[in-house]
N, C-alpha and C positions, 0 to 999 in steps of 0.2 A: 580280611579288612572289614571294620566292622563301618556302618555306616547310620546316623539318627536316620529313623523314618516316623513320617508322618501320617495316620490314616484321615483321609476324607472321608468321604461320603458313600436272591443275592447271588450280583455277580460281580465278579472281580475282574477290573478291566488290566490292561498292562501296568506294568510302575513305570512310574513319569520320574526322570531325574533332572531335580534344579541344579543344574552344575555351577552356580553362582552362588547357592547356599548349600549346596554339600548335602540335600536330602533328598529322599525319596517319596515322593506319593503314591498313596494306594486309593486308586478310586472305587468305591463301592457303588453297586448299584442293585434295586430292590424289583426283580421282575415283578408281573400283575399275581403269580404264586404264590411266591413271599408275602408280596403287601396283602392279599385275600386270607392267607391262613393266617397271619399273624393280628391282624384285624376281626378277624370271629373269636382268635384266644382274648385278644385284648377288651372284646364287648366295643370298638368306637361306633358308637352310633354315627350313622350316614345318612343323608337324605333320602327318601324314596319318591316316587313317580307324582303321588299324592300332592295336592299344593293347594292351602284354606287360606281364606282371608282374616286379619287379624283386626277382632274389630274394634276401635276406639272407646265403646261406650253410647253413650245417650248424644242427641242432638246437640244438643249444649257442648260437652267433650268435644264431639267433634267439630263443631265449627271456632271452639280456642284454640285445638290441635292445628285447624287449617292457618287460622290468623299468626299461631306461634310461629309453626315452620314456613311463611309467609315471610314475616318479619325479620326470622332469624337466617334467613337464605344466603344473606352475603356474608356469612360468617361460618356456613357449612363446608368442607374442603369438597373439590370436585372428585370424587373417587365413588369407582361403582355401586361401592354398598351402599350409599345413600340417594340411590338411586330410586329404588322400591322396598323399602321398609313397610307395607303394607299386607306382605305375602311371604308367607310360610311353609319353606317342605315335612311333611311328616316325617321323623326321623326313626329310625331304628339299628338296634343294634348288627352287624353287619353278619352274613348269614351264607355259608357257600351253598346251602340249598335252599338258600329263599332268593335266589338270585333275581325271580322275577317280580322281588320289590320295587326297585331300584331300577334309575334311569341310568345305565350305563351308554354311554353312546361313545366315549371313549375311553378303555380303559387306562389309558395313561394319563389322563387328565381327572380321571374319580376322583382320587386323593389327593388332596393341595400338599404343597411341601412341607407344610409344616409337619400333618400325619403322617408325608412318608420317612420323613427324618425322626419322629420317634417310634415308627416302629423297626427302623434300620438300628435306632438307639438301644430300644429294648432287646433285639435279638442280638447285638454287640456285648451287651450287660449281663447275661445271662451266657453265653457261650464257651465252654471249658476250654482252656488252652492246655492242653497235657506235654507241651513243652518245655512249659515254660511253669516249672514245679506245680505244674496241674491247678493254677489259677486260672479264675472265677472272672471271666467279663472282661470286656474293654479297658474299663477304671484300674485294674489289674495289673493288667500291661504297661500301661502309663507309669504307673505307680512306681514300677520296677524297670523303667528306661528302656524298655521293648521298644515303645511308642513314644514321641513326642508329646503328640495330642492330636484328639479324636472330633471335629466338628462340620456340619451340615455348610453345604456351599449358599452363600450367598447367589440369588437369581441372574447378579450382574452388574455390572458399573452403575453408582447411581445420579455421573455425569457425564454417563455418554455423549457426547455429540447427536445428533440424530432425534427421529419423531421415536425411533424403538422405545417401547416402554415394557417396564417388567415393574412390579408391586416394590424393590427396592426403590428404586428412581422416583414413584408417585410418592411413596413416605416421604422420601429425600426433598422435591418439589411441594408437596401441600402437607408436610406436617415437621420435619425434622431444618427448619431453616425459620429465622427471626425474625424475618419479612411476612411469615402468616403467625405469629403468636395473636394476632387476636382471633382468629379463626378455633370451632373446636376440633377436637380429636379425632380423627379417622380410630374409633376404637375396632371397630369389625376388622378392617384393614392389618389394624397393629396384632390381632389374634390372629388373624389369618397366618401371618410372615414370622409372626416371634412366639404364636401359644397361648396361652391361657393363662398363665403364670405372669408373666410380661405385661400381657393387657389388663389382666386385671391391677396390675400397679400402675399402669399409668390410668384406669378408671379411675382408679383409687384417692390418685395425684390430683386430676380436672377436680374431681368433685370436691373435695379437701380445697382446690385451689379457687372453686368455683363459691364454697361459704363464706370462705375469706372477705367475698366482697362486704356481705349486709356486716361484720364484725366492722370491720375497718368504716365502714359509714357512718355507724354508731360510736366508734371509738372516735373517728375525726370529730363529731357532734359532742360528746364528753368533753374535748379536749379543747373543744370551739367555747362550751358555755363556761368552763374556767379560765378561760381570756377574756368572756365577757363577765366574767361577776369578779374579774377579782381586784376592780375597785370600790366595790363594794363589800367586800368581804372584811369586815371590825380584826380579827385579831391582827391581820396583817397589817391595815392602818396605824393598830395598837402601837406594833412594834416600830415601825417607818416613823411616829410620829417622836420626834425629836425632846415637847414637853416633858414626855413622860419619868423620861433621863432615870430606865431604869437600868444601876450599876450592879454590872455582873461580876460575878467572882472570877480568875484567874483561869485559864485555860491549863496552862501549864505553870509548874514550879520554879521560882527566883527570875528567870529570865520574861516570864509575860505578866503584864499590867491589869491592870481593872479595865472594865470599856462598858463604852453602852449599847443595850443591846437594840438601840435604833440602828448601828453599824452593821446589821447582818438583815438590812430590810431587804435586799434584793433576793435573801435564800426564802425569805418568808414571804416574797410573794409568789417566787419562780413555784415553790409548795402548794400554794392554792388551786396550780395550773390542772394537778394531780391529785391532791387532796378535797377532794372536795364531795359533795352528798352525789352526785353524779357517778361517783366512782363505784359506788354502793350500788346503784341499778346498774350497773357497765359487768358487777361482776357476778350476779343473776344471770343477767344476758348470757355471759358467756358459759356458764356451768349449763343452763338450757341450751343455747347452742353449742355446745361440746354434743348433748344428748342429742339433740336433732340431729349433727352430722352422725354420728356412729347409726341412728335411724335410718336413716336416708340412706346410707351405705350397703346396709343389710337389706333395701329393697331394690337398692340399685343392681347389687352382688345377684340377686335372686332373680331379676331381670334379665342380668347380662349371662347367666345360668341359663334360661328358659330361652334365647336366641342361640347361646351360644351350645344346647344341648348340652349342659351339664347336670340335668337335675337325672338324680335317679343311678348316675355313675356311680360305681363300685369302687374300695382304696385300692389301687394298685399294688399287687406284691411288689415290695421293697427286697432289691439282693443286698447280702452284705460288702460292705465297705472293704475296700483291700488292707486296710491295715486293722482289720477286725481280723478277717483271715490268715494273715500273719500271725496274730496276736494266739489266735487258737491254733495253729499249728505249732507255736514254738511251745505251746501248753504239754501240747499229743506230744511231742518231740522228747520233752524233760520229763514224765510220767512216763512214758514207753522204754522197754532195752531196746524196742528195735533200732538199726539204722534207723539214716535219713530216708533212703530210697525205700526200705521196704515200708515204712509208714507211711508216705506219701504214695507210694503204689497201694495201702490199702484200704487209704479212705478217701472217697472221690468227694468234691465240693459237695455234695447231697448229703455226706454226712456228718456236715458242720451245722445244722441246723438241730443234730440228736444231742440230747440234755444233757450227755456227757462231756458234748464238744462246747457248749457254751461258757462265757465266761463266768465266771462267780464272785458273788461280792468282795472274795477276799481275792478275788485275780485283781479287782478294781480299788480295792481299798489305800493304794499307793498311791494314783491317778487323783481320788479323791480326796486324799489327807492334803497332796500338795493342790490339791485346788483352790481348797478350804483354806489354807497358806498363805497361799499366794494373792488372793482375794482380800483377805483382811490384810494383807501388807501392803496393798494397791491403796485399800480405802486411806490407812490409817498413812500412808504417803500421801493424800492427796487433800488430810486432815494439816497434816504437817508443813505443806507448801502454804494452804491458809494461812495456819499460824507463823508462818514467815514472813507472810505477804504482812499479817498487822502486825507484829516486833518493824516490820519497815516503815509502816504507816506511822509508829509510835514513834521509833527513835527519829526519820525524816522530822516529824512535826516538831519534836524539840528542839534540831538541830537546827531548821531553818527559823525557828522563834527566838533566838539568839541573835539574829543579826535581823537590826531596822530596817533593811530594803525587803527583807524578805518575809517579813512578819505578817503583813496584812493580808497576801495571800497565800497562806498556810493549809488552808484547807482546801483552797479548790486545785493547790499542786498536788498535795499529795494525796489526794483524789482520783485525780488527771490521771500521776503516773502509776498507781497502785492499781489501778484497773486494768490499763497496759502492759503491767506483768501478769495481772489475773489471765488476761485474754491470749499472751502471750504461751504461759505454761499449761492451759485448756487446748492451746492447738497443738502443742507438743505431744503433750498426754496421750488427748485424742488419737494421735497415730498411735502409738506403742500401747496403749491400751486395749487396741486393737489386734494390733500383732501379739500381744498376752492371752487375750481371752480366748485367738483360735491356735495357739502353742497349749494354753488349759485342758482345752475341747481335745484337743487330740490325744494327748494321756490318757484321757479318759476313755477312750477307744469307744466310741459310740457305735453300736452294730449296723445302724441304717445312715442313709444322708439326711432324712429326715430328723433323727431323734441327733446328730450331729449338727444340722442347720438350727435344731431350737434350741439347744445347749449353748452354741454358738452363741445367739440373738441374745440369750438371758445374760449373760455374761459381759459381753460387749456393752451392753444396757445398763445393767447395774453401774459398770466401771464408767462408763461417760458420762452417767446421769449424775452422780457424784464427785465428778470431774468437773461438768459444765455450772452445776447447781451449788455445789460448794460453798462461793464466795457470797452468792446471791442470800444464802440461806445465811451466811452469816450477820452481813448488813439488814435483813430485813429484822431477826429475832432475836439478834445476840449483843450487838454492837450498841452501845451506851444502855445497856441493862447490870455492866459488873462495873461502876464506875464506882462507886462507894458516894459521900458527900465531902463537901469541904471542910479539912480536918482528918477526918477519915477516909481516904480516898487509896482506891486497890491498884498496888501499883506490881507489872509487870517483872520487872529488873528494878535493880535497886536506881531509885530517883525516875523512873520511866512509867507516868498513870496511865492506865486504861484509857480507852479513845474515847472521846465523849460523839454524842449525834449532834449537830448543826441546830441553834437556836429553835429552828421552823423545822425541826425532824430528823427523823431516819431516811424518812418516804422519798424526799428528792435526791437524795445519795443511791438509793435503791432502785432509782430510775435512771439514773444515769449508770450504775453498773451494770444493770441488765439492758438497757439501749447499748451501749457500747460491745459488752461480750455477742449479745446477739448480732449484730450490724456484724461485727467484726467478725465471727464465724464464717456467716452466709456470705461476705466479701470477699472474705479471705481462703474459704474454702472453695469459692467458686470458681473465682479467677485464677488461684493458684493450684488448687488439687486440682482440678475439676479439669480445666479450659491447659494453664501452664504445662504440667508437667506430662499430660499425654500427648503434648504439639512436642516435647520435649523430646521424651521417648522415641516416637515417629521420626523426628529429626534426626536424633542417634542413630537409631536403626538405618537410617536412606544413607546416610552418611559411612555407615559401617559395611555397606552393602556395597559400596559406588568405592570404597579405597579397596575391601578383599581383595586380592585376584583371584581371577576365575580360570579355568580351564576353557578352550574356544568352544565355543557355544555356534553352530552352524544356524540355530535357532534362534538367536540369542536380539537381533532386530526384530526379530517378530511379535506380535501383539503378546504379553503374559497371559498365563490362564488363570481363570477365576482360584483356584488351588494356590497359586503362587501369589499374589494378591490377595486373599485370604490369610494366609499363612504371615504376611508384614503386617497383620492386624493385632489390637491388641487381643489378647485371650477375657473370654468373658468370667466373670467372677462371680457372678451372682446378683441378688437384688437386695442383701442384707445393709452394702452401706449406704445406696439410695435410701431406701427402709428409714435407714438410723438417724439420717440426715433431718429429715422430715418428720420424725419423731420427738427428738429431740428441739426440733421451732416450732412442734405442737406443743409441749410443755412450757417452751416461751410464751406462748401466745397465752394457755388458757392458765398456767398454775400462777405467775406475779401480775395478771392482767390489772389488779386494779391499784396497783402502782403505775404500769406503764398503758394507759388506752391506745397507744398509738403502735403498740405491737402488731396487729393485725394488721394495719396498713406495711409495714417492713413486711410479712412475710407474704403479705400478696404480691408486692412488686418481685422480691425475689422469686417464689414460685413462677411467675409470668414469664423469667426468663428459664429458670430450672427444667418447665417442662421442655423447653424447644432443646436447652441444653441433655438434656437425658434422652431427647430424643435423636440430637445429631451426633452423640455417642453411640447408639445403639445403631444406628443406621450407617454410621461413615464410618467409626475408631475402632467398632469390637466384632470379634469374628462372631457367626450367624450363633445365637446359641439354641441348643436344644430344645424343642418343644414339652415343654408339659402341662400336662392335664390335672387341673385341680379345681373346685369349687370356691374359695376362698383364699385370704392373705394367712390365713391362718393365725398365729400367735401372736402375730403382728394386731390384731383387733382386739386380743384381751387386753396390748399393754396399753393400747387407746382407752380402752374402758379403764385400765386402772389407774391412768393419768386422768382421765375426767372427773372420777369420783377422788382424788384427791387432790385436785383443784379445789375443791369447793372446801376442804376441811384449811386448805392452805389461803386463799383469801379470806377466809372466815377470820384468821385468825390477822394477814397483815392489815386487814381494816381497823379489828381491835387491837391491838397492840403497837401495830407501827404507825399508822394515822392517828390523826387528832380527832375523827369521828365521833368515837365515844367522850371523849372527854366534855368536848365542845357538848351534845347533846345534856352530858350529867350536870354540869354547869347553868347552861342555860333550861333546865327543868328542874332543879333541886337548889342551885345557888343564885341564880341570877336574879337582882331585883324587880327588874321590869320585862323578862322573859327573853330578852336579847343574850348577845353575844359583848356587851360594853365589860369591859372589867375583867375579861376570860383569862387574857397574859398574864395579867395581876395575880390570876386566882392560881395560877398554874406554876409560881415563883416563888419556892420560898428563902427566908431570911436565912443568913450568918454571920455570926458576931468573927468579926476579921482579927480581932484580940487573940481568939482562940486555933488561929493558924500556927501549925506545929513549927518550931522552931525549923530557920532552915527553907522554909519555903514559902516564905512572904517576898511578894515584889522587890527587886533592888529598885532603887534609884527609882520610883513610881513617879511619873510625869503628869498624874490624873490632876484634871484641872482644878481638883476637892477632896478635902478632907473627907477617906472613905471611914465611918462605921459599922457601917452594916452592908453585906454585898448580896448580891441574889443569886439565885440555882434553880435550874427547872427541877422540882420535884415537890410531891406533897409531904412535906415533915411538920413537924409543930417548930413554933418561931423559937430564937433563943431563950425570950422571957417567960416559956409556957415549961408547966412544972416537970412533963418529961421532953427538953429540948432533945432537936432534931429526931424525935422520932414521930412513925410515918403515922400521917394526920388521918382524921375520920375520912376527910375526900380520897385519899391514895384506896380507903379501902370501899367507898364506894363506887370510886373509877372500877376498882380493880372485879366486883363482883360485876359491875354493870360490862365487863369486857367479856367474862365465862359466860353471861347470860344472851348475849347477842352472838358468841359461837354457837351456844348449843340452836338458837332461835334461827341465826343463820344458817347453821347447816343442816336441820332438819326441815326447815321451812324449801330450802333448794333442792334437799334430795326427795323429800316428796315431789317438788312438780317435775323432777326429771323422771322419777317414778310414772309419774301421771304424764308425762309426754311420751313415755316408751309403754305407756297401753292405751294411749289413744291412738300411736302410729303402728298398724302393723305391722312385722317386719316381712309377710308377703303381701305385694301389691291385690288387689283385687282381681282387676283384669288377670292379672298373670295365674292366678288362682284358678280363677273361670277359663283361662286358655289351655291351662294343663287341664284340668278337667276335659277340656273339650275335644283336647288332643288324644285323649285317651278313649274317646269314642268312636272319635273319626279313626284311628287307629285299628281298632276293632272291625268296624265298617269294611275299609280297605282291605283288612285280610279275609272275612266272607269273599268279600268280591271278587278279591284275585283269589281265590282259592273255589269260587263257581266257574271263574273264566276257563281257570287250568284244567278244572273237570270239565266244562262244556266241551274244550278245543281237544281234550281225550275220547269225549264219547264221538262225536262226530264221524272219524274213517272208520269206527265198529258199525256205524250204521248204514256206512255208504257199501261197503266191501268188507265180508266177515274174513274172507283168505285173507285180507292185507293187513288185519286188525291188529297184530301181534307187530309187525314190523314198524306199523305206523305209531302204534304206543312206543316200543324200542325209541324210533326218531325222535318223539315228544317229550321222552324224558331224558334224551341225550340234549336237547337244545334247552332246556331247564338246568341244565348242572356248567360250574363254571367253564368257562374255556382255560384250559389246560398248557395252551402255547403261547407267546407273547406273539407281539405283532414288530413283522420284521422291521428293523431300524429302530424301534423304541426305546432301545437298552442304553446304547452306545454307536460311536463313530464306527464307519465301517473299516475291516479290516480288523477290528476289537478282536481280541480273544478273550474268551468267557468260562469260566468255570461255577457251574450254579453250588449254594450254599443253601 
């Protein structure tokens, strides 16, 4: 009878059977042997005896420092580490004969859990299983239904009753609950418990969440002085004012009327709120603060490096992936006559790494042909949904201009609802694009988890970003640019024209689809991915656990163990769709910024709740995961870099093209009589003779309150009476050069200064600069010293007693090399049976 097992957490204690879930556990545990030898192969630097003061700086520094952390006290969470940030242990890498670096005073408490769970990790990863077809590591065995699954215990309840406290419980209390969201980060804490890996993304998070403010302050301020100017603002007057009675041409064909386009005064004012010269400095702003945060990061990164001893860390050998391993063995397999067994008896995992056993492009060329496939079939589905969303936008707008009740608000329904589908089929996507790009990745048989986790990210990336950005990207540059003109007009299906843009723009349509998609993600992803469906699961699961029947359990009232409550947890996944999440409302924020100002304010309030959420996930829903050791987010930071510098090519161009920016400027410097903005609608309008409306689609039954002859159109053409009518007039082509020229001006004027803010900002701090320097001395110092001390306390019984001299060096250099035995009870409960690994 075969039975799942699970491994926890080198000695092997008994197997623990959950008779109420049908499995096994195997508890691991890492003597003071294990953890010493695998700790000197690994290089983890540890603290030594050595402790410097770390110094502020100049007088000045330090008395802001005191006022900062003064003022900022009620907002620190109470946890140790924040306790003395002032002092420093000298680190080194760990040494079984330099044992008398190092403050050892208990050797079971050296290592925090985090290091001793990866190095139980490592030596699981790495360990041949020759049972089980002579696979490669823990991942292995999983892979191949040996194992369940393989993870690090949890320290303990983190709602005990009681004063007991464990580092789960203090996250859980001062950082993982929404009663301290305004408090900051226990980040020392969160590396301690979760790694390096972990903490560096929620650094990552505060601080991204922390610039959020001054963007949204400025963006409130943009969005405040187009509430105050926009009674002031001429073109909008223009159009609200009723005199003008300028008569527009036809929206749609036989069923819509002439009208004036005083009737669309409220879209031309609601546009000034957004359009306006503010929006131009709002999207500078943000391309420079795109570059300060990525700044600020890389010396954050570089700080939390130099406390958290990461500088100077070597890459970890990566083992291969188990379905690498398969993948080359069914190679060996189909090239060889041998059997199975004498081929697998003749090459041991060590010789999967010789050049014969690796894969070769054409082992890969299958993987990548349908990657390449399937990729372009994603995009051009996700082109295709667009252009269904506007066939619906078009046919809706005719169909509802047919009938009088429903005419007058024709645009702002099918607005409304077209957005609602956009938002609707982005969060569909989202999932299965997901589930696509890591079914992609895995064809592809990536050799490491590394070059598998960024194939992953590129992929996922690509397809969401084209998913989310789609519609936005349509409405900002596409949408009422193929209309044609009156007479001439580009029609979809036969009798169905091209969508035209709103009186007063593209830009407030543009805002409202991106407020909406965006809103609607972070809403909808939060409360229901996020929050819904893992109370969900958890609920299934208690639910599935409480009907099974069980076998009598004599144990069975008695307290669970952390194993068995771990094990009801959800499995942790990774930190790729946190990552994505956040990624993708940095693109919201900075790439359509200067349509929407007030983006920044939505993704700070969401982050504010995000982080405590990501945090009472990681702390209460997902089993403890693996510690790793890294310097950086990795890939994760070029595609911030690549998003920032194409922000700025992308507002460049929605100010010229989709705002009236340019125009208004070309007008009021080239046309305008007295240097204003009087006369701008006028200028922006041109004439058609209604005579020359194609048979067929002149208004029925027109109820206009005048004999129309001539109707208006926003564009620049030449009037009917001019010798080449309807074509585009000298303004259309001085707009049109004054639009290339304020791109190129805009976006080299902004990539210079983000140039020039990323060499005025180091991306190593100072101090931390001078600290590792300094560290490197004292360093030195330390090992003279303890290596005169070691020699003084050797010469010493040569000089007291020459007979004893040989016995007493023997003793000195036996209490210099590690201890060899664990200290009784440290391992396990008593009564344990142990067998060392």
């Amino acid at each position: 009878m075969t039975q799942n097992m699970c491994l926890v957490a080198f000695e092997i204690s008994n197997r623990y059977m959950s008779k109420s879930q049908g499995s096994v556990f195997v508890r691991i545990h890492a003597p003071w042997q294990v953890l010493a030898r695998e700790a000197e192969f690994l290089k983890i630097k540890v603290p030594t005896k050595k402790m410097y003061e770390i110094k502020a700086g100049g007088s000045i520094a330090k008395k802001f420092s005191a006022i900062l952390q003064t003022l900022s006290s009620p907002l620190q969470p109470r946890v140790p580490e924040h306790s003395n940030n002032r002092m420093k242990n000298l680190s080194y890498p760990f040494s079984r004969e330099k044992m008398y670096l190092y403050n050892i005073q208990e050797k079971d408490a050296f290592f925090d859990n985090a290091t001793r769970s990866r190095i139980v990790h490592e030596i699981l990863k790495r360990t041949a299983c020759s049972r089980a077809n002579n696979t490669m590591g823990i991942n292995s065995l999983i892979a191949n239904n040996i194992y369940e699954a393989a993870y690090p215990l949890h320290d303990g309840e983190y709602d005990s009753p009681g004063d007991d406290m464990n580092d789960r419980k203090l996250l859980y209390q001062e950082w993982a609950r929404y009663g301290v969201f305004y408090k900051f980060q226990p980040i020392d804490l969160i590396r301690k418990y979760f790694g390096e890996k972990i903490g560096l993304y929620f650094a990552w998070l505060g601080l991204y969440t922390s610039f959020l403010i001054p963007s949204s302050v400025i963006g409130v301020i943009v969005f405040l002085y187009g509430c105050a100017t926009i009674e002031e603002d001429i073109p909008s007057k223009e159009m609200c004012d009723h005199q003008n009675a300028f008569t527009m041409c036809p929206l749609c064909d036989k069923s819509c009327d002439y009208w004036n386009l005083s009737s669309a005064c409220g879209t031309a004012r609601a546009s000034h709120l957004f359009d306006n010269p503010a929006t131009v400095f709002f999207s500078i702003f943000m391309a420079l603060w795109a570059t300060m945060f990525l700044e600020n990061w890389k010396r954050l990164q570089m700080r939390l490096g130099y406390f958290w001893d990461l500088t100077g860390i070597e890459e970890e050998e990566e083992h291969s992936r188990p379905e690498y391993e398969t993948k080359v063995r069914e190679k060996l397999l189909k090239e060889s006559g041998k059997s199975a067994v004498q081929k697998l008896e003749a090459n041991s995992p060590e010789d999967d790494e010789d050049d014969e056993d690796k894969l070769t492009w054409k082992d890969r060329f299958p993987g990548y042909l349908m990657n390449s496939v399937s990729i372009l079939f994603m995009i051009a589905l996700t082109f295709s949904i667009v252009f269904g969303v506007i066939v619906y936008r078009i046919t809706t707008a005719a169909a509802l201009s047919l009938n009088k009740a429903t005419r007058s608000n024709v645009r702002v329904t099918v607005t409304a609802t077209a957005v609602i589908i956009n938002l609707v089929v982005i969060l569909i996507l989202d999932e299965i694009y997901g589930a696509v790009a890591k079914w992609l990745t895995k064809i592809e048989v990536p050799k490491t988890e590394q070059t598998f986790e960024e194939r992953l990210i590129l992929k996922a990336f690509l397809l969401k970003f084209v998913n989310a950005y789609s519609p936005i990207f349509y409405v900002a540059f596409f949408k009422g640019r193929f209309v044609g003109r009156p007479g001439s007009y580009v029609y979809v299906f036969d009798g169905y024209r091209m969508e035209e843009c709103a009186p007063g723009g593209c830009l407030m349509e543009l805002c409202i689809q991106l407020s909406i998609i965006m809103l609607g993600k972070q809403l909808i992803q939060n409360n229901i991915f996020e929050i819904g469906v893992p109370k969900l699961k958890k609920l299934f699961r208690k639910l599935k656990d409480e009907t099974e029947p069980g076998e009598s359990d004599p144990d069975h009232s008695k307290r669970p163990e952390q194993w068995d409550l771990d094990y009801s947890l959800e499995p942790y996944t990774g930190l790729t769709p946190e990552y994505m999440e956040m990624i993708i409302q940095f693109g919201f924020v900075t790439l359509f910024v200067a349509s929407f100002p007030l983006a920044p304010v939505f993704a700070l309030l969401n982050n504010v709740i995000e982080v405590r959420l990501d945090a009472k996930k990681f702390v209460t829903e997902l089993r403890r995961p693996d510690a790793v050791r890294t310097k950086d987010i990795g890939i994760w930071f070029d595609i911030l870099s690549g998003i920032g510098k194409f922000s700025v090519i992308i507002n460049a161009f929605v100010i010229a093209v989709t705002s009236d920016f340019i125009p208004r400027l070309v007008y009021q410097y080239s046309y305008s009589h007295n240097g204003t903005l009087h006369g701008f609608v006028n200028h922006t309008l041109s004439f058609f003779n209604v005579s020359q409306l194609k048979e067929g689609t002149q208004p029925e039954n027109s109820q206009f309150d005048q004999e129309v002859q001539f109707c208006r159109f926003k564009d620049y053409r030449e009037p009917p009476w001019a010798p080449n009518p309807y074509e585009f007039s000298k303004q259309y082509w001085s707009v049109l050069s004054a639009r290339l020229a304020f791109v190129i001006i805009f976006q080299n004027l902004v990539m210079f200064l983000s140039v020039l803010v990323d060499w005025m900002i180091p991306d190593i701090p100072t101090d931390i600069s001078d600290q590792i320097k300094k560290e490197k001395s004292l360093l030195v110092d330390f090992f003279l010293k303890e290596e005169h001390e070691k020699v003084k306390l050797a010469d010493e019984p040569a000089q007291r007693s020459q007979g004893g001299g040989n016995r007493s060096r023997r003793s000195r250099a036996a209490s210099s090399a590690p201890s060899g035995r664990s200290q009784p009870g440290s391992i396990a409960s008593s009564g344990s049976q142990h067998t060392n690994v």
